[in-house]
C-alpha positions as CSV (number, residue, x, y, z in Angstrom):
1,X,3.5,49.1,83.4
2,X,5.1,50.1,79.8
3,X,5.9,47.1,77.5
4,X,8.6,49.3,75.9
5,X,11.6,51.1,77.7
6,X,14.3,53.5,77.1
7,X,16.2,52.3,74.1
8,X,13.7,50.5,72.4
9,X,13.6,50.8,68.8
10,X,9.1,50.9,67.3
11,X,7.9,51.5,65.1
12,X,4.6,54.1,65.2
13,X,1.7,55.0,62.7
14,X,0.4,58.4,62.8
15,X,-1.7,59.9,60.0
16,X,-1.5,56.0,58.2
17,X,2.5,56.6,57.7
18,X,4.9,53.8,59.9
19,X,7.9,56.1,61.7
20,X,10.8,54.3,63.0
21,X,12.5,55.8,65.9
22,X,14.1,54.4,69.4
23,X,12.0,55.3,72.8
24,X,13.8,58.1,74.7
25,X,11.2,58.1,77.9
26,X,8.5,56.0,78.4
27,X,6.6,56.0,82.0
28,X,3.0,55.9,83.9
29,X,1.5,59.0,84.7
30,X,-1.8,58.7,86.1
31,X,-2.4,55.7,84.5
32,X,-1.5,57.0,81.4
33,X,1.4,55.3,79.3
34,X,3.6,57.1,77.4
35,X,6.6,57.0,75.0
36,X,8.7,59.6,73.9
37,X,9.8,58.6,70.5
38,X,11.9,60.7,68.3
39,X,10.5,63.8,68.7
40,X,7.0,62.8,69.0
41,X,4.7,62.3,72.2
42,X,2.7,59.7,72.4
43,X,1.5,61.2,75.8
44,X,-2.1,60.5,75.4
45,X,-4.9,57.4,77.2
46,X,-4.6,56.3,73.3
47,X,-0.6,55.2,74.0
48,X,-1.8,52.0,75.5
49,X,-4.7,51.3,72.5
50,X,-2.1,52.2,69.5
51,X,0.2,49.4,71.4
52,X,-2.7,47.0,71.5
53,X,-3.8,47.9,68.1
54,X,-0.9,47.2,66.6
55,X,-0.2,50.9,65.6
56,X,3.1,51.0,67.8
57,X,5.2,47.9,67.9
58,X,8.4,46.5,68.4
59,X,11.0,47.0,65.8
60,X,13.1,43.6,65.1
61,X,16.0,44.3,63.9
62,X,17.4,41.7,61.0
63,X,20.6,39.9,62.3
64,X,23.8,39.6,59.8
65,X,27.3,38.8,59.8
66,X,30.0,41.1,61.0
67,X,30.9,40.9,56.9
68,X,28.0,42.4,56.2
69,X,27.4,45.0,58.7
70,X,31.0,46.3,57.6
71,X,30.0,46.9,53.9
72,X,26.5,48.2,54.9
73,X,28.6,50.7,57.2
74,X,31.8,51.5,54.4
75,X,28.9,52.0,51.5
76,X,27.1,54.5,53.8
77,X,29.8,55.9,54.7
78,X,30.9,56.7,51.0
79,X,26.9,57.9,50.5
80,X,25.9,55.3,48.1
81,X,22.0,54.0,47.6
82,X,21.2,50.8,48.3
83,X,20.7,50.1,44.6
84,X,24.0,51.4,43.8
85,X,25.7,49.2,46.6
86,X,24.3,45.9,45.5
87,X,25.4,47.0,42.2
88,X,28.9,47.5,43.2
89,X,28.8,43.9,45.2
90,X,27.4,41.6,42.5
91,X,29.3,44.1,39.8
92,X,33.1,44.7,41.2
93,X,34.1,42.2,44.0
94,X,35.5,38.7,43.2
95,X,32.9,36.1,42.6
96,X,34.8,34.1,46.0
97,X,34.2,36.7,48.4
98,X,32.3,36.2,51.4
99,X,29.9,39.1,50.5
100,X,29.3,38.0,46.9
101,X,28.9,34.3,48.2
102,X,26.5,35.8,51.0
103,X,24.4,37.1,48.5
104,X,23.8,34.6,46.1
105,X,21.4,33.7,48.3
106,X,17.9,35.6,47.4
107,X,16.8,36.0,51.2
108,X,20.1,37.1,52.0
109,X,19.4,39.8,49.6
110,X,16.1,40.7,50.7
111,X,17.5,40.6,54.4
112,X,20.6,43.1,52.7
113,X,17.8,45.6,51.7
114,X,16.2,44.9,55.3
115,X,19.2,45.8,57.2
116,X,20.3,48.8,55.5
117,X,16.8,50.5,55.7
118,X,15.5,49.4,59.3
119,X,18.9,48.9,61.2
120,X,20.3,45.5,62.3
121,X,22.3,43.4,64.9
122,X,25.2,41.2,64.6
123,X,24.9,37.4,64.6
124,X,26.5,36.2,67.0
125,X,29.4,33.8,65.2
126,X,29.6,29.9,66.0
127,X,32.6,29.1,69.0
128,X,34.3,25.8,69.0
129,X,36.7,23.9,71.1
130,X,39.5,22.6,69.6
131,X,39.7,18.7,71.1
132,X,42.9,16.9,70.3
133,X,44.4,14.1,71.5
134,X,47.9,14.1,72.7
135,X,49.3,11.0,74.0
136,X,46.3,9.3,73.9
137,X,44.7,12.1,76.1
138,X,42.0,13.7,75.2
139,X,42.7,17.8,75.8
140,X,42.0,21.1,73.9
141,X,43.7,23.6,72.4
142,X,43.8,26.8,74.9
143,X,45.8,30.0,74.1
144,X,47.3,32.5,76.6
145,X,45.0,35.7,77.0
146,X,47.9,38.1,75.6
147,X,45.3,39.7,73.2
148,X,45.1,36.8,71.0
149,X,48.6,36.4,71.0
150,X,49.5,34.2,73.6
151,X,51.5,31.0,73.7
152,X,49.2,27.7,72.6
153,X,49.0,24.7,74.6
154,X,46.7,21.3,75.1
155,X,45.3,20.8,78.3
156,X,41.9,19.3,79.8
157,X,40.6,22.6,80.8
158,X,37.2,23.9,78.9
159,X,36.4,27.0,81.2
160,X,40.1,28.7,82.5
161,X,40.1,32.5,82.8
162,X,43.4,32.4,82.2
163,X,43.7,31.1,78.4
164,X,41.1,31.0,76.1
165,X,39.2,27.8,74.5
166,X,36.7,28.8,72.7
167,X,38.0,30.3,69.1
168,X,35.9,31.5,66.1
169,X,35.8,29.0,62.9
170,X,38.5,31.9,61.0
171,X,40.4,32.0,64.3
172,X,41.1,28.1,64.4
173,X,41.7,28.3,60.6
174,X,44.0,31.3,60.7
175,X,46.3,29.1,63.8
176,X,46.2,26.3,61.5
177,X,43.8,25.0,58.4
178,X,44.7,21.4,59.6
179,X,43.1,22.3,62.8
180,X,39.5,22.1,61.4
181,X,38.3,18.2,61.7
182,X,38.9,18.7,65.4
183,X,36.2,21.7,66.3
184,X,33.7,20.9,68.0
185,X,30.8,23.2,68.8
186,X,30.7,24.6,72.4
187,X,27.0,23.6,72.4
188,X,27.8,20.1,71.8
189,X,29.9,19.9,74.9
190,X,27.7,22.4,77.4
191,X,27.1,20.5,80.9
192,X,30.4,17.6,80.1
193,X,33.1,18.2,82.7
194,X,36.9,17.8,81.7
């Protein structure tokens, strides 16, 4: 059995130099394993050793904000270096964005550099419930599912496929800043029934 599939991003040695690429067929042949990767085989017995030698392994990705991933993508785009994209962060934007807040942080700089040479994955961002109390019943905040645009309303329900509950921190502050005090992580009230 291969411990990588189709769509796996490794990384592989050969000649002492790591390459990066994502598997485009890995399979038993014989009892042979091997990985198509880029455009180099790895049809060989040896597939299965380089795996256990650590010569082919698993790429993990670094995970970032959405934030991030959009300036990685827009400085790419414009085919800057990496140097010359940090430069332009800490250099041009205003000292209160998100970005140039982000990376104030040394890992987060470090994880920057990460990211735009290996690849990446989105975090996935924090949902809260809204709970509110309207005449002195507890409810929570659901909105219509008209693309974000519905109607808002209090009621008891958590889980409705017809309005949506859970909201983003930016989304509750963009319906109202004086929303805030009342989120409450989803985590917080996983397995309580309303």
């Amino acid at each position: 059995m291969s411990k990588f599939k189709v769509g796996d991003k490794v990384n592989l040695i050969i000649k002492n130099k790591i390459t990066t690429g994502e598997i485009s067929r890995a399979q038993m042949k014989g009892g042979v394993e091997g990985y198509l990767i880029g455009n180099v085989e790895c049809w060989t017995p040896n597939a299965k050793a380089w795996r256990e030698e650590g010569q082919i392994s698993a790429v993990e990705l670094p995970e970032i904000p959405q934030f991030v991933a959009d300036n990685i993508e827009k400085n790419k785009r414009e085919d800057m270096a990496l140097y010359n994209s940090l430069y332009v962060i800490v250099e041009y934007l205003d000292m209160d964005s998100d970005m140039y807040k982000w990376l104030e942080k040394d890992e987060n700089v470090a994880l920057y550099a990460e990211a735009w040479i290996k690849g990446y994955e989105i975090e996935k961002e924090q949902l809260y419930y809204v709970r509110i109390l309207k005449d002195n019943v507890r409810g929570f905040l659901n909105q219509l599912n008209y693309g974000g645009k519905g109607a808002l309303f209090i009621d008891d329900c958590i889980h409705s496929t017809e309005s949506k509950t859970q909201f983003t921190k930016e989304e509750v502050l963009e319906l109202d800043k004086n929303l805030a005090p009342f989120m409450v992580k989803v985590e917080e009230l996983e397995g309580e029934t309303w």
